[in-house]
C-alpha positions in Angstrom: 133.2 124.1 92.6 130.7 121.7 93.0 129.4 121.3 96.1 129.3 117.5 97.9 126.6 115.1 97.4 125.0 114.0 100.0 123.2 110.6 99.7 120.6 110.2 102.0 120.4 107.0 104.2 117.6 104.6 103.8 114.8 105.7 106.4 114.0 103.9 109.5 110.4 102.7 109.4 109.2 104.1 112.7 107.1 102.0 115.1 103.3 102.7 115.3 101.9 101.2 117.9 98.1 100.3 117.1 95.4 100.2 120.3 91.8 99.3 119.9 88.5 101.6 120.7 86.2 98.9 120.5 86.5 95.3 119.3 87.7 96.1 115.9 88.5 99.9 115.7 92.3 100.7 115.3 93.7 103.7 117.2 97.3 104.1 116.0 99.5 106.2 118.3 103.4 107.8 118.0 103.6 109.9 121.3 106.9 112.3 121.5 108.0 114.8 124.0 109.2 117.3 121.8 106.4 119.5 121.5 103.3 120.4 123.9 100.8 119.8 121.1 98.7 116.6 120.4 96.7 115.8 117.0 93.8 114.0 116.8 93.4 112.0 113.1 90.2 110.8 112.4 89.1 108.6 108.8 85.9 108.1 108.2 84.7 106.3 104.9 81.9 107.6 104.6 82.6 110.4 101.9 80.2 112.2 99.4 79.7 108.8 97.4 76.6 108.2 99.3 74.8 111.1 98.4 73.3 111.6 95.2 74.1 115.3 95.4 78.1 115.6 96.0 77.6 118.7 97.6 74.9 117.4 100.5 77.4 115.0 101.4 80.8 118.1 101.5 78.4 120.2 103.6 77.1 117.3 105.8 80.2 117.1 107.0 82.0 119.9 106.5 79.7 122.2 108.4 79.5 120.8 111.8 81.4 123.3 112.8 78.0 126.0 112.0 76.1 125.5 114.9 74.6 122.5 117.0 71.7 122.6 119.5 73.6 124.6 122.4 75.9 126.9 120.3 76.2 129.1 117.1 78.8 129.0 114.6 80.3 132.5 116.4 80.9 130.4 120.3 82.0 127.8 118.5 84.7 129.2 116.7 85.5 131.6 119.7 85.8 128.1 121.9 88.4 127.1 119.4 90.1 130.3 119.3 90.6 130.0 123.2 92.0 126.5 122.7 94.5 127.8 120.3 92.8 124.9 118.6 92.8 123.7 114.9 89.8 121.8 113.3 90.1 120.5 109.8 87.4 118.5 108.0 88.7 117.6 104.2 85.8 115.5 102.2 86.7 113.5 99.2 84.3 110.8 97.5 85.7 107.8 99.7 86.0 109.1 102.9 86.2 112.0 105.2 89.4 113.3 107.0 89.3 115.2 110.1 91.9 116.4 112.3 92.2 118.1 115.8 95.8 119.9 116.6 95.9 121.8 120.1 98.3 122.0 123.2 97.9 119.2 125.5 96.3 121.3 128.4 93.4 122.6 126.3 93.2 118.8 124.3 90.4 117.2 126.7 87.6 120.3 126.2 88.8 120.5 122.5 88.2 116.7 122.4 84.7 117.6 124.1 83.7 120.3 121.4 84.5 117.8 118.6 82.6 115.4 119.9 79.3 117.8 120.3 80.3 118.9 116.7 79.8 114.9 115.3 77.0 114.2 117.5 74.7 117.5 118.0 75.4 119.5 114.5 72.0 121.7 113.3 72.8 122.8 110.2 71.3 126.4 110.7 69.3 127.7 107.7 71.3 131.3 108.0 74.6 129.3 107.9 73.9 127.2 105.2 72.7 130.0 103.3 76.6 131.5 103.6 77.8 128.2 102.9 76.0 128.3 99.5 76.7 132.0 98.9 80.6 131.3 99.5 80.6 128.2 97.4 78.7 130.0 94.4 81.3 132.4 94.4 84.7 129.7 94.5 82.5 128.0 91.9 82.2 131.2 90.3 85.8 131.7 90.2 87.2 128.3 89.7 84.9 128.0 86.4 86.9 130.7 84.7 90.4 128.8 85.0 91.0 127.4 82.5 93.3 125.2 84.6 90.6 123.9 86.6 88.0 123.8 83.4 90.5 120.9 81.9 91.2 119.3 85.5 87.4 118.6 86.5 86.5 118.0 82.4 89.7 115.0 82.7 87.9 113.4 85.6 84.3 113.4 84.0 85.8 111.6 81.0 87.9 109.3 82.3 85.3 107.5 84.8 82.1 109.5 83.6 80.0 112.0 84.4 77.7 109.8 87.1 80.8 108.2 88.7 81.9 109.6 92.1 85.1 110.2 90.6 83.9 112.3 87.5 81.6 114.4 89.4 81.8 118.0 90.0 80.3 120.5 91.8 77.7 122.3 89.4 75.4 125.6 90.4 72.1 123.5 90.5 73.7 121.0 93.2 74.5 124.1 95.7 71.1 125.7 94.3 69.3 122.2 95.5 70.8 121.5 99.1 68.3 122.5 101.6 68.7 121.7 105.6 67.1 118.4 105.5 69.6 117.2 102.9 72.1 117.6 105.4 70.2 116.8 108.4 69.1 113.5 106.8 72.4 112.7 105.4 74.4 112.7 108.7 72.0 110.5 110.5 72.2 107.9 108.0 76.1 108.5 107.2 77.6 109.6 110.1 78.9 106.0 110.5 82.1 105.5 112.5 81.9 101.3 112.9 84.5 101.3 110.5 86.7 104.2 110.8 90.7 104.9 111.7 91.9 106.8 114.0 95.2 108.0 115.0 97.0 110.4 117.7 100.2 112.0 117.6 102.2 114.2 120.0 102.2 114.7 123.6 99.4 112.6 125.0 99.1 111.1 128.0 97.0 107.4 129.6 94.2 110.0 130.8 94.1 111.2 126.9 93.5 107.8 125.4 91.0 106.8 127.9 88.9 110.2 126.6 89.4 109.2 123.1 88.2 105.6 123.9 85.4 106.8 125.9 84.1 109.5 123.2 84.6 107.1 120.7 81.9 105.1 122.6 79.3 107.4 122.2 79.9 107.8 118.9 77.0 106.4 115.6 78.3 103.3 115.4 75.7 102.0 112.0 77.3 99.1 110.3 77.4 100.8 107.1 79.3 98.2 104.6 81.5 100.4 102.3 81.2 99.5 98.8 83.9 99.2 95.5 83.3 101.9 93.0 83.7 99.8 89.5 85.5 101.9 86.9 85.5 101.3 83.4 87.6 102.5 80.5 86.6 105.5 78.7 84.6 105.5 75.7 86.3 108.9 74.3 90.0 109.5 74.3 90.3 113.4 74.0 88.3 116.5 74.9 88.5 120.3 74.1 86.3 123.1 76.2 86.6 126.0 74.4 87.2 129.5 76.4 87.6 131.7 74.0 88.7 134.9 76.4 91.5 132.7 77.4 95.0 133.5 76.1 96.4 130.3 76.9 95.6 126.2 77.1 95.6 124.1 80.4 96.2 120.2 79.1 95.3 117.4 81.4 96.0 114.0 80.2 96.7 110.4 81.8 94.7 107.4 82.0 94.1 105.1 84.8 96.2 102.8 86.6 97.4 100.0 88.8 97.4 100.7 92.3 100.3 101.4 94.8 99.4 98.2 96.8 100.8 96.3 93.7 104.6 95.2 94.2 105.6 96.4 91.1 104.4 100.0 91.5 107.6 101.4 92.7 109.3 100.7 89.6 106.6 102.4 88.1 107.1 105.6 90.5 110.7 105.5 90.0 110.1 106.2 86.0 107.4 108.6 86.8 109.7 110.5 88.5 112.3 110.6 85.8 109.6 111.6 83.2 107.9 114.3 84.6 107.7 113.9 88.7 110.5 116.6 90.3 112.6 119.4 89.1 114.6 117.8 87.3 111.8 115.7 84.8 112.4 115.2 81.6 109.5 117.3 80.5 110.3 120.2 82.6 113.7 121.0 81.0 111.9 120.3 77.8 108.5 121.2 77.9 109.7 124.1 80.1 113.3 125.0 80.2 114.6 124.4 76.4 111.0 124.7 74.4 109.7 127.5 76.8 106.5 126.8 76.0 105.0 126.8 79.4 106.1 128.2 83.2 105.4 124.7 84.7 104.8 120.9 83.9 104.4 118.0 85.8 102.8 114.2 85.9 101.6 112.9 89.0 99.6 110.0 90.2 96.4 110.2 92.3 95.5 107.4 94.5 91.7 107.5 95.5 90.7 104.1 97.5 89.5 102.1 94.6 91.1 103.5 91.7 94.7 105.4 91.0 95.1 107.9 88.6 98.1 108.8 86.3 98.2 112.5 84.8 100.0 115.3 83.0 99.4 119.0 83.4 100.3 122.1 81.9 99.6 125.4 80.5 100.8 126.6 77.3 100.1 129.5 74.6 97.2 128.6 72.7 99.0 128.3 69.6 101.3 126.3 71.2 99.3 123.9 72.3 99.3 121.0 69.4 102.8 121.4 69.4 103.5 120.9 73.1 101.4 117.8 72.9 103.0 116.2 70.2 106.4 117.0 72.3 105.0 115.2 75.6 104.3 112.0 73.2 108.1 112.5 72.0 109.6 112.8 74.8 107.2 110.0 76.1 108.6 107.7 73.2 112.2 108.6 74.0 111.8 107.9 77.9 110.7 103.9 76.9 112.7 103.5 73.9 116.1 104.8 75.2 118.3 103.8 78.2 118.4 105.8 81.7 122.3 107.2 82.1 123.8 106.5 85.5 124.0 109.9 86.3 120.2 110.4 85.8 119.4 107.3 87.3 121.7 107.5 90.6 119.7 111.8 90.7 116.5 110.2 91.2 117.5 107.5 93.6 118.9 110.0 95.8 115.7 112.5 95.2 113.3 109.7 95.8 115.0 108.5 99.0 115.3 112.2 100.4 111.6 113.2 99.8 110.1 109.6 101.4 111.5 111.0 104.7 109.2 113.2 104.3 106.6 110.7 105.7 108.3 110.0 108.3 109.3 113.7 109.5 107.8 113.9 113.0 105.0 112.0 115.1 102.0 114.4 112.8 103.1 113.1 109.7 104.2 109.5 110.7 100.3 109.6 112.2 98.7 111.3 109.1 100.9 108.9 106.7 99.3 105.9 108.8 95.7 106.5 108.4 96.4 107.3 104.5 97.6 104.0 104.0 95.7 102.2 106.2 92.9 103.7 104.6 94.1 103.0 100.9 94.7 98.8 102.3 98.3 99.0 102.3 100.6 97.9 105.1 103.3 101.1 106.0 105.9 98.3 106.6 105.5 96.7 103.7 105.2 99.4 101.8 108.3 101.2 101.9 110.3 98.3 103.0 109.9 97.3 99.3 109.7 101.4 97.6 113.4 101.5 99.3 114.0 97.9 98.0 113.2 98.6 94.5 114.6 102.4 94.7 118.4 100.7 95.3 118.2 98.1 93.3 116.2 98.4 90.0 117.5 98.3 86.9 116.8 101.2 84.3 115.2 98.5 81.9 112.9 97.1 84.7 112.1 100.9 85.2 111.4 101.9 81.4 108.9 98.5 81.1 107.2 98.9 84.3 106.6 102.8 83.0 105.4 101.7 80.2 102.8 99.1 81.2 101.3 101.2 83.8 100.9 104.2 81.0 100.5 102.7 78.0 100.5 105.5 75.2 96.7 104.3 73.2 95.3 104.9 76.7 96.1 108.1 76.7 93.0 110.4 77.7 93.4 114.2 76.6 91.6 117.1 77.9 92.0 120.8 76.7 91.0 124.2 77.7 91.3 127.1 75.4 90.7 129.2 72.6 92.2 126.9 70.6 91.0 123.5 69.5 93.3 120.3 69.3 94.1 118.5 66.0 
């Protein structure tokens, strides 16, 4: 017996309410009683763009937590431990994302710690040197994956090797970082005149007035963040060949439109159908009827002057032509023939479950903020028009949007394998 559908109701945008540090900095704030924790969001755009070295500008960053001026990397992370504390630094080329998560009592010495970590960091040569040692060996690792061979070799050709984008992590940029790279780096860089900040949870008046008054003591360098111009590739495909390898990892996609466009949910919508969930149509091809791989799926990527479209998979090796030519099939069918209701009515429902998933406590609602706010796109507007467009478009309007955000010839195809494409 089947079991009842549930269609989920359209989502209530929550109310964020938006506070000022300074003149110009937002602090955006969603306070709740259910818990005893309270998160502290922090968006800095100052990512590893600026440096000429990607991995000066990850470490920078990444390694406050090593050692400043009073303490060593052991007290520090023993001062964390007490606070039942969690301190997360993530460091793409745009910006930097950090986060502070502990229980309300232990929030305002946690706050302090951070706050010595941003302004007082050292670098020490002995930590750094494990730093390097631990990166050599992900690097290590990660370069025998085929998977991840294809993934880095996708970016480098679709914006180019020199463009933060399409760089990678190589051997000689860990080999090169010395102290002073970092040292220099986050006195010119650690700029926080134009960053976002938001807090979730159980706060209180007294918290906010800490925020605002470390916030205050903060670099504050009027560092103007600049557009990174891409450019269409000059070569379409791409095949690394890994000969130990017994099977292919394809990445393919071109660049696209952003989300802040109107029309982008339509888009998403048909992304979805093709090759976004479960239920794509290249999973029960690709996957289920063909079996030529364990997993597929499309995606997009949204970095803060470019989005990204792509495909990924793994397949034999001497399956991989074939699976190709049966994405481009099933590509061709999805924008030549009509959605059914049924299919149509699955992903409506699918779409409008999983966008609650924004919205699913005061963390995320917080976290989901600084994204877009980050990205330039109002959260109200936003979704008000994804849950518009979710309800109400046509399968037509979804097919041609789909196909004008990905059309076919701009296709790029990277392989890695033992076997070569044709």
């Amino acid at each position: 017996m089947r079991p009842n559908v549930i269609i989920p109701k359209e989502p209530e945008i929550p109310y964020v309410e938006e506070l000022l540090l300074n003149n110009k900095t937002k602090l955006f704030t969603y306070s709740t009683q259910r818990t005893d924790l309270v998160s502290l969001y922090i968006t800095v755009p100052c990512g590893y763009k600026y440096a000429k070295n990607p991995v000066i500008g990850k470490f920078a960053w990444e390694m406050i937590k090593a050692g400043t001026n009073k303490k060593n990397s052991i007290q520090i992370a023993e001062e964390l431990n007490y606070y039942g504390a969690s301190l997360d630094i993530s460091v793409n080329p745009d910006s930097v994302n950090i986060s502070l998560v502990t229980l309300k009592d232990f929030f305002l010495p946690a706050l302090d710690l951070l706050f010595e970590l941003l302004t007082d960091a050292n670098y020490p040569k002995k930590e750094l040197l494990l730093q390097k040692q631990e990166t050599m060996g992900i690097l290590k690792i990660e370069n025998k994956k085929v998977e991840s061979i294809a993934n880095k070799n996708f970016y480098k050709l679709l914006f180019g090797a020199n463009h933060p984008y399409g760089r990678y992590i190589k051997y000689s940029d860990i080999f090169l970082t010395q102290r002073m790279n970092l040292l220099n780096f986050s006195k010119k860089y650690f700029d926080f005149s134009q960053s976002l900040w938001g807090l979730a949870g159980n706060y209180d008046d007294q918290i906010i007035r800490s925020v605002t008054e470390h916030f205050n003591l903060l670099p504050y360098l009027n560092i103007e963040d600049y557009a990174i111009i891409s450019r269409e590739p000059a070569k379409k495909s791409l095949h690394i060949n890994k000969k130990s390898s017994l099977q292919t990892a394809i990445k393919m996609g071109c660049q696209i439109k952003s989300l802040r466009e109107k029309d982008y949910p339509y888009f998403l919508i048909g992304q979805t159908i093709f090759g976004g969930y479960f239920g794509s149509r290249l999973n029960k091809n690709i996957r289920e009827e063909k079996g030529l791989t364990y997993g597929i799926f499309s995606r997009t990527n949204h970095f803060k002057y470019q989005s990204v479209w792509s495909i990924a998979a793994e397949v034999k090796a001497d399956q991989t032509n074939f699976a190709i030519n049966e994405i481009r099939k099933e590509y061709e069918k999805f924008i030549n023939e009509p959605i059914s209701d049924e299919e149509l009515s699955r992903v409506r429902n699918y779409m409008m479950g999983t966008s609650l998933f924004a919205f699913d406590g005061a963390f995320n609602i917080i976290k989901n903020q600084l994204k877009m706010s980050d990205l330039g796109v109002s959260v109200d507007s936003y979704y008000k028009n994804l849950f518009y467009v979710i309800k109400n478009a046509n399968e037509m309007e979804i097919r041609e949007k789909f196909a004008e955000y990905v059309p076919w010839e701009k296709m790029v195809i990277v392989t890695a394998g033992n076997v070569e494409t044709k």
